[in-house]
C-alpha positions in Angstrom: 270.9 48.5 -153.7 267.8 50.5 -153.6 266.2 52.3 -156.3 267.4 55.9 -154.4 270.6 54.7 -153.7 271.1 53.7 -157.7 270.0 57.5 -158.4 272.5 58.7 -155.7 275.3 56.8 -157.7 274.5 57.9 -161.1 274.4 61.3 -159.6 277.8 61.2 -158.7 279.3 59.5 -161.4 277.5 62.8 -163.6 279.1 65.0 -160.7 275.3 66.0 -159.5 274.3 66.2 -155.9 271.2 64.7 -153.9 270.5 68.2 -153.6 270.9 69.4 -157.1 268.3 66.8 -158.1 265.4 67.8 -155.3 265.7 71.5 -156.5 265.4 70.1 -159.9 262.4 68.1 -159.4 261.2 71.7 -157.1 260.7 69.5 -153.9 263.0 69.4 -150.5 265.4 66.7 -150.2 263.3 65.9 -146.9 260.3 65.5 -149.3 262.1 63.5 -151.8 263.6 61.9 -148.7 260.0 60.8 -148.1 259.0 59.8 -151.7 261.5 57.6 -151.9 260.7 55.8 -148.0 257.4 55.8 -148.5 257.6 54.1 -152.0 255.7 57.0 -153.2 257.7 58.3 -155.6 255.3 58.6 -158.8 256.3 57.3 -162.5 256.3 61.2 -163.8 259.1 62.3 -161.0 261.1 59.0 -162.0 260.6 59.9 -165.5 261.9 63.5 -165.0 264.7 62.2 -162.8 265.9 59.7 -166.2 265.4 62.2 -168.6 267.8 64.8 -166.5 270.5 61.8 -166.0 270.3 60.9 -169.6 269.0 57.5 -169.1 266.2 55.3 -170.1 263.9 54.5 -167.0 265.2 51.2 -166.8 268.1 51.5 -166.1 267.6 53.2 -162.2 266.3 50.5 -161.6 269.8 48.1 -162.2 272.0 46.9 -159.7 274.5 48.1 -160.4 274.2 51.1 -162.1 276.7 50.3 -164.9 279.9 51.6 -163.6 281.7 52.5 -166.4 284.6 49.9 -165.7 281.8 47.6 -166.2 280.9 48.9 -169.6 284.5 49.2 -170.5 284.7 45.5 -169.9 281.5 44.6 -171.9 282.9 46.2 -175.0 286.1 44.4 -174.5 284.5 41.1 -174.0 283.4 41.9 -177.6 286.5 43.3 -179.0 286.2 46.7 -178.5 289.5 48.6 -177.6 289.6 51.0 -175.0 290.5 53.6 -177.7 287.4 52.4 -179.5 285.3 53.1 -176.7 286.3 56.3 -176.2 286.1 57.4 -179.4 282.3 55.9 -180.0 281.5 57.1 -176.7 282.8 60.6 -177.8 280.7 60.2 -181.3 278.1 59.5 -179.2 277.9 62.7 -176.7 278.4 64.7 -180.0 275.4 63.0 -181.7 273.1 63.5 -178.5 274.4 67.4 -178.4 274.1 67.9 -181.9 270.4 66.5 -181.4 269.3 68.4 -178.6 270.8 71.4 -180.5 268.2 70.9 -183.7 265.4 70.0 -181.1 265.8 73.5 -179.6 266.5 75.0 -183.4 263.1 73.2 -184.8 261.0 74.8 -181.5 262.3 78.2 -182.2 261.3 77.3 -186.3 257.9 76.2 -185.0 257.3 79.5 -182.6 258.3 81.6 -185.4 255.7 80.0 -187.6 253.1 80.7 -185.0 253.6 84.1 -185.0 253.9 84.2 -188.6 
């Protein structure tokens, strides 16, 4: 599988289109299209692309992807119950909301200081 083709499948394992992403990145799909026959595609734009999935850079780069049912049979390899995954995986999210929540909360507290 090909570095586009990885992006294409976490995009729709996160229910995101081709599409969705190009507009993101403000470029056509025809241009992204491009990037990515060309090899052209710089680190910045792959760096945006991770940082909008919610993944380390790395890991667009793995073949596979890391379906989930692969993941699910990691953790159980290492005696992790389903219920267990779910629930960590559900701490997780939490944790990564409740961080880009104070992120946004310390900008606002820096702005304010700014203008103070």
């Amino acid at each position: 599988m090909d570095l586009k083709e990885n992006i294409i499948q976490v995009l729709k394992q996160q229910k995101h289109t081709y599409d969705e992403l190009a507009k993101y990145l403000d470029l056509s799909t025809s241009e992204l299209d491009t990037a990515f026959a060309t090899h052209s595609i710089d680190v910045r734009t792959l760096e945006t692309i991770a940082k909008e999935l919610k993944l380390p850079l790395y890991r667009l780069f793995r073949d596979p992807l890391g379906d989930i049912t692969q993941a699910t049979d990691y953790y159980k390899e290492l005696g992790f119950s389903l219920e267990d995954i779910i629930k960590l995986k559900t701490k997780l999210d939490i944790a990564l909301q409740e961080i880009e929540f104070l992120k946004k909360e310390l900008e606002k507290e820096r702005a304010k200081n700014k203008t103070s």
